[in-house]
C-alpha positions as CSV (number, residue, x, y, z in Angstrom):
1,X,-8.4,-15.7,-18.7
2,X,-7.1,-17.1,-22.2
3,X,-4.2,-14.3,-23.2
4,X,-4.3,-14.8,-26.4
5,X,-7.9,-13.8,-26.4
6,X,-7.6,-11.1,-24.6
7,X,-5.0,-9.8,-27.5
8,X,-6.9,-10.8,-30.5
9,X,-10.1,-8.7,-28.5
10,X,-8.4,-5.6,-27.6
11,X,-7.1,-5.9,-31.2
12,X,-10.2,-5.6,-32.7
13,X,-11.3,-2.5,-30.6
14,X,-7.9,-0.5,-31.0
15,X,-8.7,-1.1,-35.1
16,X,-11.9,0.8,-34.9
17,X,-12.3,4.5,-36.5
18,X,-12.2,7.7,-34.3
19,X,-13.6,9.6,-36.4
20,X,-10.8,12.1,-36.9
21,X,-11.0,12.5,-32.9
22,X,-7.7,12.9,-30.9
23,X,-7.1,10.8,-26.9
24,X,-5.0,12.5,-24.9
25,X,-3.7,11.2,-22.2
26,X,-2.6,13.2,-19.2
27,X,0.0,11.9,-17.1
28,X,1.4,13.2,-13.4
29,X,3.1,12.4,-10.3
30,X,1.1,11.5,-7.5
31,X,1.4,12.2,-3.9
32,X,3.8,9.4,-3.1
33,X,6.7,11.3,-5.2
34,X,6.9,7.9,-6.8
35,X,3.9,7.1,-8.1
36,X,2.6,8.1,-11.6
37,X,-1.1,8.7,-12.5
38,X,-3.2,8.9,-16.0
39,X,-6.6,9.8,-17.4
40,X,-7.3,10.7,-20.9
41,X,-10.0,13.4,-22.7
42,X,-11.1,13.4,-25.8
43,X,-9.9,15.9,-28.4
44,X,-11.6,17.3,-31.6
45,X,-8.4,18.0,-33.7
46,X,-4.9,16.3,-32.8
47,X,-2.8,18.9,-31.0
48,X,0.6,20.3,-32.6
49,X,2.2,21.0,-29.3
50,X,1.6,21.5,-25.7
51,X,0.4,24.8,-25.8
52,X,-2.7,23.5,-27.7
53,X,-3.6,21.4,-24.5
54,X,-5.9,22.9,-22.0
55,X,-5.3,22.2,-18.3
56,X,-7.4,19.8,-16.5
57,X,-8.1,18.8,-12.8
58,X,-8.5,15.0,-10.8
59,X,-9.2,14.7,-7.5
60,X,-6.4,14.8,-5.2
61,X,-7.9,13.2,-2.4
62,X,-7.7,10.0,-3.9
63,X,-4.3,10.7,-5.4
64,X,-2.5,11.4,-1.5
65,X,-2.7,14.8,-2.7
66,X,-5.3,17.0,-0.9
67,X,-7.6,16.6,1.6
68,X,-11.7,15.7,0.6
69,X,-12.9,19.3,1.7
70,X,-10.9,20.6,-1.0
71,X,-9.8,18.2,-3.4
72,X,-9.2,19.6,-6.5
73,X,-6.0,19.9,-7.8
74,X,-4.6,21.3,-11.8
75,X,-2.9,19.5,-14.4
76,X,-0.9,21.7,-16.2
77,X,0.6,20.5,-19.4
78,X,4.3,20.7,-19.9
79,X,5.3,18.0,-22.5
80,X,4.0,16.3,-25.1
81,X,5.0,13.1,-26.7
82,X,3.2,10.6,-28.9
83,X,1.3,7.4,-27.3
84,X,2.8,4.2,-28.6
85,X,-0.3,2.5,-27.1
86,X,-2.9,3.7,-28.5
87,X,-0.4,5.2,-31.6
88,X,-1.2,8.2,-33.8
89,X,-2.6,10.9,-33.6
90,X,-2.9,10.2,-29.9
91,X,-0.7,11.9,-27.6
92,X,0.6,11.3,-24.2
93,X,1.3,15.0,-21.9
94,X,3.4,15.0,-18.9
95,X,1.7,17.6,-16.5
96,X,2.6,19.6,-13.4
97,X,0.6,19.6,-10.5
98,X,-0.9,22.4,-8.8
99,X,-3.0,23.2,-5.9
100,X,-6.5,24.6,-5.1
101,X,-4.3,27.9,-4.8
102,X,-2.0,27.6,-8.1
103,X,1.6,26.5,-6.0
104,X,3.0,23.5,-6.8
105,X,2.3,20.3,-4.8
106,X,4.5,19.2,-2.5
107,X,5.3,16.5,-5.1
108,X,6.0,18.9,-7.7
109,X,9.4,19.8,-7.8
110,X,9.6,20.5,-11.3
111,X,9.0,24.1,-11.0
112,X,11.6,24.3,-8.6
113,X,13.8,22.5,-10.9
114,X,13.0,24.3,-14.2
115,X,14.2,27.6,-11.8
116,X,17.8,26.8,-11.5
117,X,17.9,25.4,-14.9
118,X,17.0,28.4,-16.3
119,X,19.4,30.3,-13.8
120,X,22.6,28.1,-15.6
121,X,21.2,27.7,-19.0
122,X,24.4,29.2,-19.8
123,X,26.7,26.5,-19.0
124,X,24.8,24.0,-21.3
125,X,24.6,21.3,-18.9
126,X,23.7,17.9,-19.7
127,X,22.6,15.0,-17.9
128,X,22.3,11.0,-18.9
129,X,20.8,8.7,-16.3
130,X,20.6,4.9,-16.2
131,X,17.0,3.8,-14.6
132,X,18.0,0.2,-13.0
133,X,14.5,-1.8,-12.4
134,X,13.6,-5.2,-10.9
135,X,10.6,-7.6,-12.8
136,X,8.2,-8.7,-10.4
137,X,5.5,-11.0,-10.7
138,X,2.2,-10.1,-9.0
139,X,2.9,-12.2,-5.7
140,X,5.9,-9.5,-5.9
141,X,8.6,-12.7,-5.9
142,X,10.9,-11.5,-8.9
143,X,9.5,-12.9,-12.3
144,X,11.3,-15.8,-13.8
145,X,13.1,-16.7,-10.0
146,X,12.3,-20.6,-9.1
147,X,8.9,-20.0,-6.8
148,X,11.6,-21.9,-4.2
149,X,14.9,-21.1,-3.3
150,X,17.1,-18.9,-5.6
151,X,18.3,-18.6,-8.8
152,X,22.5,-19.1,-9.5
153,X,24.5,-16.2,-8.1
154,X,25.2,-13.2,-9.4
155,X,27.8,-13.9,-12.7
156,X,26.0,-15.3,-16.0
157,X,23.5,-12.5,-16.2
158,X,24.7,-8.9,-16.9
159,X,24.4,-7.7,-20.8
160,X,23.2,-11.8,-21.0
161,X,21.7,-13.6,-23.6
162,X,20.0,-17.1,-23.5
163,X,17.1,-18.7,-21.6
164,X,17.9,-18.9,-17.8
165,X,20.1,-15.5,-17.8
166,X,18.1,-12.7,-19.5
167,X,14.6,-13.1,-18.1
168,X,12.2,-10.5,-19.6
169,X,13.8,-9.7,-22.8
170,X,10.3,-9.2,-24.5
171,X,9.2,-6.8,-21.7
172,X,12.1,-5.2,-22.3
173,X,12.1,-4.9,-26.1
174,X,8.6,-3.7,-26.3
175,X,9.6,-0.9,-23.9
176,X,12.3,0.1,-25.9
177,X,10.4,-0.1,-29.3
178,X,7.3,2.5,-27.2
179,X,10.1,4.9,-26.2
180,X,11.1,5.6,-29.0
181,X,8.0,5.7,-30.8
182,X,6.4,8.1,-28.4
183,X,10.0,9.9,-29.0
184,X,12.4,9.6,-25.6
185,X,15.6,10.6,-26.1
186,X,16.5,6.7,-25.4
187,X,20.1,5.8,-25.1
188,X,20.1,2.0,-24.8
189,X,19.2,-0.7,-22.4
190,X,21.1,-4.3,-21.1
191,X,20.1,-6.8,-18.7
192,X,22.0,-6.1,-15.2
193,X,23.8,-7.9,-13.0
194,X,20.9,-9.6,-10.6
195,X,18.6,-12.3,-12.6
196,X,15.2,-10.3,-14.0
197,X,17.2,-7.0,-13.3
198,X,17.2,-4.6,-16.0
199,X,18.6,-0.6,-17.1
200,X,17.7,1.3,-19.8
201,X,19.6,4.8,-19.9
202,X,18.0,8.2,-21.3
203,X,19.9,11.4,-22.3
204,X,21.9,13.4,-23.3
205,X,19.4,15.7,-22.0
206,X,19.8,19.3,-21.3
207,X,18.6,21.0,-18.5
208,X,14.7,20.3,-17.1
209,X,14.5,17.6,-20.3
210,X,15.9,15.4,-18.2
211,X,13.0,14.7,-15.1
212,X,10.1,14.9,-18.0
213,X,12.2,12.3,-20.4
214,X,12.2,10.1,-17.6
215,X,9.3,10.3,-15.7
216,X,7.5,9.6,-19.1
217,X,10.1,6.6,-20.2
218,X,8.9,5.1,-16.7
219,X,5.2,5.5,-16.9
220,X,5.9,3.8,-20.6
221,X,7.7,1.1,-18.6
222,X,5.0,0.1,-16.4
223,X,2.2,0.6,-19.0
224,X,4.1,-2.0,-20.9
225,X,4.2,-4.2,-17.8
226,X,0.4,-3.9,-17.4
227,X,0.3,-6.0,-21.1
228,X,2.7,-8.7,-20.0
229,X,1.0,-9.1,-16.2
230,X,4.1,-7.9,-14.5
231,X,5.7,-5.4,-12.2
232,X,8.6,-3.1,-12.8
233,X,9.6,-1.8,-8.6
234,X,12.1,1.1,-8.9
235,X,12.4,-0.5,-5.4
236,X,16.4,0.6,-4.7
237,X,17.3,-3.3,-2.9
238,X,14.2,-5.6,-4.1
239,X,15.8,-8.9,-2.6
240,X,18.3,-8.7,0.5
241,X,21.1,-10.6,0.9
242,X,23.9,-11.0,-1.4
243,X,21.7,-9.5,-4.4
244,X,22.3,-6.2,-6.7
245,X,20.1,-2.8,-5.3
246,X,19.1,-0.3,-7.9
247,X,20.2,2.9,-8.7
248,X,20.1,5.1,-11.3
249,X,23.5,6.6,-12.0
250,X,23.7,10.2,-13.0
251,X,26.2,11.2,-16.2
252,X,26.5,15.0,-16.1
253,X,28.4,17.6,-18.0
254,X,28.5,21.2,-18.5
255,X,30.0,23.2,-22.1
256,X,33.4,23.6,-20.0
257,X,33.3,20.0,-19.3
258,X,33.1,18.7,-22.9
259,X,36.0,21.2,-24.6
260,X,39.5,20.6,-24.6
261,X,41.0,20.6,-20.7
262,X,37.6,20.0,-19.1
263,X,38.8,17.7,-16.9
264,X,39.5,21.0,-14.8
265,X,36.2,21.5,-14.4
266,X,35.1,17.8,-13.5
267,X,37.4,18.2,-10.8
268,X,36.1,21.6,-9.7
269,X,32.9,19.9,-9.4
270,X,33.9,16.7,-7.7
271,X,35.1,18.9,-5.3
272,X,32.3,20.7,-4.5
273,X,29.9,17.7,-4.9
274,X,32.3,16.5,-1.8
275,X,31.9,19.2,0.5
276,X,27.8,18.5,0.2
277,X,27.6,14.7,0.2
278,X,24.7,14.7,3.2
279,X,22.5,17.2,1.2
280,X,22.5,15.4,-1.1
281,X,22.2,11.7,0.1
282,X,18.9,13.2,1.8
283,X,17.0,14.2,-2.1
284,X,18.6,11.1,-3.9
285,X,15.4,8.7,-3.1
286,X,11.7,10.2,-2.0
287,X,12.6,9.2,1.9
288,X,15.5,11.5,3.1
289,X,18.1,8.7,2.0
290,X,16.2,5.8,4.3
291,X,16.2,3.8,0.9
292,X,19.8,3.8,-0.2
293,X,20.6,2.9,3.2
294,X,19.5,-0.3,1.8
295,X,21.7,0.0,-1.0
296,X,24.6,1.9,-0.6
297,X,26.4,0.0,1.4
298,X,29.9,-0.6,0.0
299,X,29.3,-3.8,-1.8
300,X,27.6,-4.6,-5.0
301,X,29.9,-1.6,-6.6
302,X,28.5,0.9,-4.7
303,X,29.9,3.2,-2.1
304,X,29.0,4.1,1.3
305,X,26.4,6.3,2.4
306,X,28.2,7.8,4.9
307,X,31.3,8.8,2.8
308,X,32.1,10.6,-0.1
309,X,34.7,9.2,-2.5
310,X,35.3,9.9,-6.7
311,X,38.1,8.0,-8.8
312,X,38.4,7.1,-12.5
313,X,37.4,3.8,-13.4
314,X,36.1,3.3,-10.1
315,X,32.1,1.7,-9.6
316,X,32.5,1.4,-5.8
317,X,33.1,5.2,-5.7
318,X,30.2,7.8,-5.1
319,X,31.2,9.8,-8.0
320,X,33.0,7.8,-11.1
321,X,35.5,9.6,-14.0
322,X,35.2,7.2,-16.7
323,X,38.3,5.9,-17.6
324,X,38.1,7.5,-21.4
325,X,36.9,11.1,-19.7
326,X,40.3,10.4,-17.7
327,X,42.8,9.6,-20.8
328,X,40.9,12.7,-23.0
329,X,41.0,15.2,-20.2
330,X,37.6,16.2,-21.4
331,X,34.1,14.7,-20.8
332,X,31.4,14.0,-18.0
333,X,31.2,12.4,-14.6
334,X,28.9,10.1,-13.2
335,X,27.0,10.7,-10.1
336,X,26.2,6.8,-8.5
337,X,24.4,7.5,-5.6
338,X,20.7,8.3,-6.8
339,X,18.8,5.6,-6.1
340,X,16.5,4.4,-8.6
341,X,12.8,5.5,-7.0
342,X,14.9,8.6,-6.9
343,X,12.7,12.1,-8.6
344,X,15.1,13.0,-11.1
345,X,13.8,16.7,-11.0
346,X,15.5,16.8,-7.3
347,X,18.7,15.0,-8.4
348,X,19.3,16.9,-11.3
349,X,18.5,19.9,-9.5
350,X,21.0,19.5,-6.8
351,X,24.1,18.8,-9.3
352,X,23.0,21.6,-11.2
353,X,23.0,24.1,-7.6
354,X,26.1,22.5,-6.3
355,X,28.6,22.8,-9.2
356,X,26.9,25.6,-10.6
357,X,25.5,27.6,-8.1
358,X,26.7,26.9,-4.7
359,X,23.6,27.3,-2.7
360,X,22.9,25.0,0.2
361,X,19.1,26.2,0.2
362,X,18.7,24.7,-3.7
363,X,19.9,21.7,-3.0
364,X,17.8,21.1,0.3
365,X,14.7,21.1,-2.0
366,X,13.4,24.5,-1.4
C-alpha cells in the first residue's frame, strides 16, 4: 500500500474534533518480562495526574499472564506522561500489573523495586542508562544491511553521519522529538558501533523514575517503529559473528558519590558489586543471564560473564570509572553488564540492595 497515502489518510482522521474528550492510553508489561502492551479508554475531562486515572483490567490469558479460568488481571496506574501520537490533551499511563488476588504479577517487579527505593531514599541515588537497540526490517534481517552478504566492518559507523553509515536517522529523530514531547527525562542518542545499531540514554533519574522512564521511552520507540514499518529488538547479540551485542550500561550514583571525595564511596561499592557478581549476572536480562552469554564475552568492549573486573577508563571491564569521575575524585560509575532486554526495575533494584543494603535476598528478585 501507497505510504504516502496512508499518511495523508491517517492525517485527516487525527485532525478531527474530540469534542473536549480525553484518550488515554494504558500501557504495561506483559507476561514475557519483555514485552509491552496498550489499550486506550476514553475520558470525559483530560486528567491532571495519575491519581485522576481509574484502574482498569485486560485479559491475561492472552497476555501470557493468567490462565483462561481466571483471566483477569488490574492495571493500576502509576505514571503519566503525555502521547506524542495522538498529542494533547491525550495522555499515555504506565501501569502495574496485578492479579485476580491484588499481588503483583510475576512480571511486575516494580513494586518490589519501588520497596528498596523507598528504604534508601536517603542516599539520593541516581541512575542513567543507555538503551542500545538493533533496526530490523520485518523478514528480521537488520534494515538498511545489503539483503546479501554484509555490510563493511565495524569502524565508519559509531556517532556517524552520511548515507551508508547512519542507517535510521529519521527513526531515530522522531523518537527523540516523542520523548521529549511526552516528557522523558531524555539524555541524548548516537548511532553505535554496528551498522543500523542505535542508543539513546535516559536519566539522571532518581530512585523508581528510572524503570517507568524507560519502559515508556521503549514503548515510544517501537510505536515510532510501527510508522516507519520497522523493528527495534532489544535482542542483546542480534547478528553473531564479529558484530556488536547490546547492552544497556547502567550510570549510578548516590549523594556521597557526587560531593567532594566520593570516589571513596564508588570504591566501597565496586567492592561490594564484586563480591555479588553471579546474583546479579542472573536479573541483568529476563533469562537468568542465558542472553548475555551471548554477549558478554570479552570482546566487542565487554567483559566476561564469568568474572568480575572494574577500572577507570576501561569498556572491557564489568564495572567502568570514567576517566573524569577518576581525575575529580567525585562522580558515578557505570554498571556494563545489563543487557539491553534487561527490566530495569530488577537492575536498578539490585545496585540499589547491593551498595546500599547488603541483602542477598533483594537482589535475587524476591
Amino acid at each position: 500500500m501507497n505510504m504516502a497515502f496512508i499518511k495523508a489518510a491517517r492525517e485527516h482522521y487525527m485532525s478531527l474534533s474530540q469534542r473536549d474528550k480525553c484518550q488515554v492510553t494504558y500501557i504495561w508489561i506483559d507476561g514475557t518480562g519483555e514485552g509491552l502492551r496498550n489499550k486506550t479508554r476514553t475520558f470525559d475531562t483530560e486528567p491532571q495526574s495519575v491519581e485522576d486515572i481509574p484502574e482498569w483490567n485486560f485479559d491475561g490469558s492472552s497476555t501470557y499472564q493468567s490462565e483462561g479460568s481466571n483471566s483477569d488481571m488490574y492495571l493500576i496506574p502509576v505514571r503519566m506522561f503525555r502521547d506524542p501520537f495522538t498529542c494533547d490533551p491525550n495522555k499515555l499511563v504506565l501501569c502495574e500489573v496485578l492479579r485476580y488476588n491484588r499481588l503483583p504479577a510475576e512480571t511486575n517487579h516494580r513494586m518490589s523495586c519501588k520497596k528498596v527505593m523507598d528504604q534508601v531514599k536517603e542516599h539520593g541515588i541516581w541512575f542513567g542508562i543507555e538503551q542500545e537497540y538493533t533496526l530490523l526490517g520485518t523478514d528480521g534481517h537488520p534494515y538498511g544491511w545489503p539483503q546479501k552478504g554484509f555490510p563493511a566492518p565495524q569502524g565508519p559507523y559509531y556517532c556517524s553521519v552520511g548515507t551508508g553509515k547512519a542507517i535510521g536517522r529519521d527513526i531515530v529523530e522522531c523518537h527523540y522529538k516523542a520523548c521529549l514531547y511526552a516528557g522523558i527525562k531524555i539524555f541524548g542518542t548516537n548511532a553505535e558501533v554496528m551498522p543500523s545499531q542505535w542508543e539513546f540514554q535516559v536519566g539522571p533519574c532518581e530512585g523508581i523514575e528510572m524503570g517507568d522512564e524507560l519502559w515508556v521511552a521503549r514503548f515510544l520507540l517501537h510505536r515510532v517503529c510501527e510508522d516507519f514499518g520497522v523493528i527495534a529488538t532489544l535482542d542483546p547479540k542480534p547478528m553473531k559473528g564479529n558484530w556488536s551485542g547490546s547492552g544497556a550500561h547502567t550510570n549510578v550514583s548516590t549523594k556521597h558519590m557526587r560531593e567532594e571525595g566520593g570516589l571513596q564511596y564508588i570504591e566501597q561499592a565496586i567492592d561490594k558489586l564484586s563480591k555479588k557478581h553471579m546474583e546479579h549476572i542472573k536479573v541483568y536480562d529476563p533469562h537468568g543471564g542465558q542472553d548475555n552469554m551471548r554477549r558478554l564475552t570479552g570482546h566487542h568492549e565487554t567483559s566476561s560473564i564469568n568474572e568480575f573486573s572494574a577500572g577507570v577508563a576501561n569498556r572491557a571491564a564489568s564495572i567502568r570509572i570514567p576517566r573524569q569521575v577518576g581525575q575529580e575524585k567525585k562522580g558515578y560509575f557505570e554498571d556494563r553488564r545489563p543487557a539491553a532486554n534487561c527490566d530495569p526495575y530488577l537492575v536498578t533494584k539490585a545496585i540499589a540492595s547491593t551498595c546500599l543494603l547488603d541483602d542477598v535476598e533483594q537482589v535475587k528478585g524476591s
